[in-house]
N, C-alpha and C positions, 0 to 999 in steps of 0.2 A: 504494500500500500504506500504510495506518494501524497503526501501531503505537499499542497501549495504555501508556500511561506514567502513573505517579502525579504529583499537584497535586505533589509534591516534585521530584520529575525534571522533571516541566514548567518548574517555576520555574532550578532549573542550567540548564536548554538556555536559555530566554531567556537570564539571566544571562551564559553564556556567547557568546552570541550578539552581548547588547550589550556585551561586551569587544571580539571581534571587531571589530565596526564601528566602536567607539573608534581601536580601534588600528591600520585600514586608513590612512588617512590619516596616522598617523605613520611606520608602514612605510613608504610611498609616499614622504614626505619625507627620510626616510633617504638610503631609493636614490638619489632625486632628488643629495641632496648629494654619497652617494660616488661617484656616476659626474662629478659637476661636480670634484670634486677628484683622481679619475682623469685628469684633463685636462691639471692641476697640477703645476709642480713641487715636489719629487722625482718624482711616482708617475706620469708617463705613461712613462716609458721602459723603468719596471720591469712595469707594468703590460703593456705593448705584450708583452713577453717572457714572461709569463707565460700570458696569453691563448693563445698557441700550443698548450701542455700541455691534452691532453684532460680534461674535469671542469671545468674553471677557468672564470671568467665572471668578470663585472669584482666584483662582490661577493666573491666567495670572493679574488680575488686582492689586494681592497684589507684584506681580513681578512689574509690572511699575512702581507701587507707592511708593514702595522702594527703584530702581534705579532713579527714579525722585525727591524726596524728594520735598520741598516746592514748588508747582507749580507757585509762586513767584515770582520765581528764575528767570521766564522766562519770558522776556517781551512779546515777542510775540512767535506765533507757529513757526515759521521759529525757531526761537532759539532754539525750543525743539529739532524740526526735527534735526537739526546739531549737536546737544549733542547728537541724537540718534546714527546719521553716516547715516542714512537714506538719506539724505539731499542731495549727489552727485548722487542717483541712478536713481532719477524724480525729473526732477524740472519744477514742474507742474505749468503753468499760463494760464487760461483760456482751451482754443485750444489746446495750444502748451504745446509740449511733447518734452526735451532732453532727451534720457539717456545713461549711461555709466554705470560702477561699479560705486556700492554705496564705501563710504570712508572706513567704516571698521574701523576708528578711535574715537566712540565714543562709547556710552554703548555697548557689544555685547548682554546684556541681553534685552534691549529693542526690539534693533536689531528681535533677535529670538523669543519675545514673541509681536510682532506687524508681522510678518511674518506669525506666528502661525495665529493667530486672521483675518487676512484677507487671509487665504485659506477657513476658517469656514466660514465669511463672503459672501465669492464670492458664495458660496456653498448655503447657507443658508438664505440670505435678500434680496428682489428683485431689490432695488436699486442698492446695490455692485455687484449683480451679471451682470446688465445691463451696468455697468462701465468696471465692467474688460472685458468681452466680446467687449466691444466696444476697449478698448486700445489693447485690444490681437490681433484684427484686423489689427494694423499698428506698436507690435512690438510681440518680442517673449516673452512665459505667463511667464518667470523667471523675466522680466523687470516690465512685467505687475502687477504682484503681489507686486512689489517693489514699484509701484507706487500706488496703494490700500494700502499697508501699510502706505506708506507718506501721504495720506490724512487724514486713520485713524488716526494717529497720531496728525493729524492736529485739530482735531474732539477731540482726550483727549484736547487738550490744553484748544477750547473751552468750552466742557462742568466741566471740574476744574475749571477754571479760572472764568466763570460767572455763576456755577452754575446752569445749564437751561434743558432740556433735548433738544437733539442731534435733529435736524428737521427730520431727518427718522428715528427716534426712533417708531418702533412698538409697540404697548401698551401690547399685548397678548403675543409677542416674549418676551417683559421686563417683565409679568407678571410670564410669563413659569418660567425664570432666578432665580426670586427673589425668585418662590416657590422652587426650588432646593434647593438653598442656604439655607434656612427655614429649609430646610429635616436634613441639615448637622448640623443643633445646637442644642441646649439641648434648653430648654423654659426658663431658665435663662438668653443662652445668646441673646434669642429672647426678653431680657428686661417683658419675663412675657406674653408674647403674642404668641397665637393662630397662626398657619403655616400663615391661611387665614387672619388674623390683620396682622401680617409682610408683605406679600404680601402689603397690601392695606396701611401701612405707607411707604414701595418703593415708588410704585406710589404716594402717596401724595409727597415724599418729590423731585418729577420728576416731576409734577403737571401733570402725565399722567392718561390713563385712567378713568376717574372719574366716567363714565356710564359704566367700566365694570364692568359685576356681576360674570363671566364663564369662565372658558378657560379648553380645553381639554389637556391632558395630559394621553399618554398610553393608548390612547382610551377613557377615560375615564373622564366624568364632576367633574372639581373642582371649587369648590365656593368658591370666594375671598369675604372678610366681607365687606359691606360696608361701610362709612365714619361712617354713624351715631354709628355702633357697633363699630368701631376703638377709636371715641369720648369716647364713654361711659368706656372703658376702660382705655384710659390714654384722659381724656378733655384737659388737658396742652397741645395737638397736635393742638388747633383748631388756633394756628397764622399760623400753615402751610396753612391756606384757604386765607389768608389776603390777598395775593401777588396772581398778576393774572398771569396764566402760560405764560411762553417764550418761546423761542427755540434757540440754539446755531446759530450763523449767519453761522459757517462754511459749 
């Protein structure tokens, strides 16, 4: 199909065309770095625990963790939520549902990268999705999604703060995650390990999955290694067994 367009419009589509192609290779180098310092300390341990939460991918999580800095900082989730600006748009207890406009006066990058992460959510985990469908029922889905983002949010606090995996953390959805992430590194900064050893120190240090062996991908069987082959290659892993798994209370 040809569309007719004017010498003017013609020239913006180039125009814009060659911005694009400018700016793919910058994109490209971006990523490149923030998954190398996803690797990094501080961010691979916070990283590792955010990845769990539905929406999340190593870009969105090195965005929070960035405009969040010491998760410390915050004594409780309510504090975060309100440095988000998330905080005026649901304020969610129990049942009950206010909303209005969110503030707009606190990060805008969390803002837009917890907004992001729970359209993916609602889409893609069956818990969120049964949430939002249920609040879309009694407000409109721009409110509703505002208010899926304020809980996720709520959800980072807890799993920073204590450490624990998320209570509807999916083991096989966190497993899919963790091997992506794997795909993006070099085996340096996979600390020397095997796509399937990274996978399977995620989950240990999530205390998730521990009986899985499989998860499809592309159609396709991939075999995460398990503990004893993770052991054998770095043993110093084996206090991650000591503590018996939790799960965030939120």
């Amino acid at each position: 199909m040809t569309l007719n367009v004017s010498p003017t419009e013609r020239l913006h589509i180039q125009h814009d065309l060659t911005t694009l192609t400018t700016l793919e290779p910058q994109i490209t180098e971006v990523e490149t770095e923030l998954h190398r310092l996803s690797t990094t300390s501080p961010w691979i341990e916070p990283v590792t625990f955010l990845l769990q939460l539905p929406g999340f991918g190593v870009i969105i999580a090195m965005t929070i963790l960035a405009a969040i800095g010491d998760i410390q900082r915050f004594e409780d989730a309510k504090k975060l939520v309100g440095y988000s600006g998330l905080g005026a748009g649901a304020h969610i207890s129990g049942e009950t549902h206010r909303t209005g406009r969110i503030t707009k006066t606190g990060r805008r990058d969390i803002r837009w990268a917890m907004v992001e992460a729970a359209w993916i959510a609602v889409e893609t985990h069956p818990h969120w999705k049964r949430e939002f469908e249920r609040l879309a029922r009694r407000m409109d889905k721009n409110k509703a999604i505002v208010a899926i983002a304020h809980k996720l949010l709520t959800a980072v606090w807890h799993v920073l703060t204590e450490r624990v995996a998320d209570k509807h953390a999916e083991p096989k959805m966190v497993a899919c995650k963790l091997m992506r992430w794997s795909w993006e590194l070099t085996e340096e900064q996979r600390g020397g390990l095997s796509s399937r050893q990274f996978i399977r120190l995620g989950l240990m240090h999530l205390k998730l999955g521990e009986n899985l062996t499989h998860l499809t991908y592309g159609n396709l069987p991939r075999r995460i290694a398990s503990v004893e082959e993770l052991l054998s290659a770095r043993p110093e892993l084996r206090s991650l067994l000591e503590n018996p798994p939790q799960s965030a209370t939120a």
